[in-house]
C-alpha positions as CSV (number, residue, x, y, z in Angstrom):
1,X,2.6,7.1,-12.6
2,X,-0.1,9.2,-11.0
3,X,-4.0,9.4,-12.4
4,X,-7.0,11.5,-11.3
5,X,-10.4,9.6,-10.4
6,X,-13.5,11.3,-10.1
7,X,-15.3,8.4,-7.7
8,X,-18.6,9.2,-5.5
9,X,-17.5,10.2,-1.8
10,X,-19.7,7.5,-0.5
11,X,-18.0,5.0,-2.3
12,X,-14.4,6.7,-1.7
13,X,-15.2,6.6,1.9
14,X,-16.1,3.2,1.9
15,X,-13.2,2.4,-0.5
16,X,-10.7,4.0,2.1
17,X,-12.7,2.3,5.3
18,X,-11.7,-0.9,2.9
19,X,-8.1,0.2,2.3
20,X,-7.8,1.1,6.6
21,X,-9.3,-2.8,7.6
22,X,-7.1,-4.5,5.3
23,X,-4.0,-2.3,6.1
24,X,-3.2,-1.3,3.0
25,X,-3.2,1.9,0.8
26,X,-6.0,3.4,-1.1
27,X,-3.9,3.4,-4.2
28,X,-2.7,0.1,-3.6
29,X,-6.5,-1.6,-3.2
30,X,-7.4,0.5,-6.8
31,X,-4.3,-1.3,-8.7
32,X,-5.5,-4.3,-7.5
33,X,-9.0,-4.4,-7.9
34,X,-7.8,-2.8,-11.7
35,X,-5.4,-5.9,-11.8
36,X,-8.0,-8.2,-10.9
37,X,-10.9,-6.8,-13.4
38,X,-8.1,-6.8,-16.1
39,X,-7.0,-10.4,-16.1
40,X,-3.5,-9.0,-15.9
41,X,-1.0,-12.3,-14.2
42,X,0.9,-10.5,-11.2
43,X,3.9,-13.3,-12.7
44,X,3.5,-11.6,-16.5
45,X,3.4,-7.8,-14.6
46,X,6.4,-7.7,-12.5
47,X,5.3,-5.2,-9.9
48,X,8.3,-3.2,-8.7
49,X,8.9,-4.0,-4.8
50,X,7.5,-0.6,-3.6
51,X,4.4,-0.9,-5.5
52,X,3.7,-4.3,-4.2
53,X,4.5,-3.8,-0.7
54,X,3.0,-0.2,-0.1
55,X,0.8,-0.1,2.6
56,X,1.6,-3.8,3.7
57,X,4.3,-4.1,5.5
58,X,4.3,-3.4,9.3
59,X,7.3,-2.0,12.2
60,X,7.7,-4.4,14.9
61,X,8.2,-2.8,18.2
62,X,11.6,-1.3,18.4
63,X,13.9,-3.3,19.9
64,X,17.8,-2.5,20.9
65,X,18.9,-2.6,17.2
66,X,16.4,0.0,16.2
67,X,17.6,2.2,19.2
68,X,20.8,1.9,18.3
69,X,19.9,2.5,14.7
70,X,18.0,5.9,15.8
71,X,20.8,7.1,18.0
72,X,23.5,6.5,15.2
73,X,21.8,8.2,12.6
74,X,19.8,10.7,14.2
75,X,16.6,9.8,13.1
């Protein structure tokens, strides 16, 4: 589900400075904060997997299976 926000740029820079030093998307650190302020239980609102690991989740450095990976499916 998508939504529009009308927010004050310096608190949307600040809010995406916030996002960058915890590693994590925009989006994800508004849902968050909304899930927080609403008393909403994370156990009671099963977050799908992409929602709760967007932003999160890092690439090691690519190793043989990766290359292999890459070469096999041309990516």
């Amino acid at each position: 589900m998508n939504i529009d926000l009308t927010i004050d740029s310096i608190i949307l820079e600040r809010a995406k400075e916030l996002a960058l030093m915890k590693n994590i998307s925009l989006s994800f650190l508004v849902e968050t904060l909304l899930i927080d302020e609403l008393g909403i239980s994370t156990t009671s609102k099963k977050l799908s997997f992409i929602h709760k690991w967007t932003g999160r989740l890092n690439l090691r450095s690519p190793d043989g299976r990766f290359a292999y990976l890459q070469q096999r499916y041309e990516i």
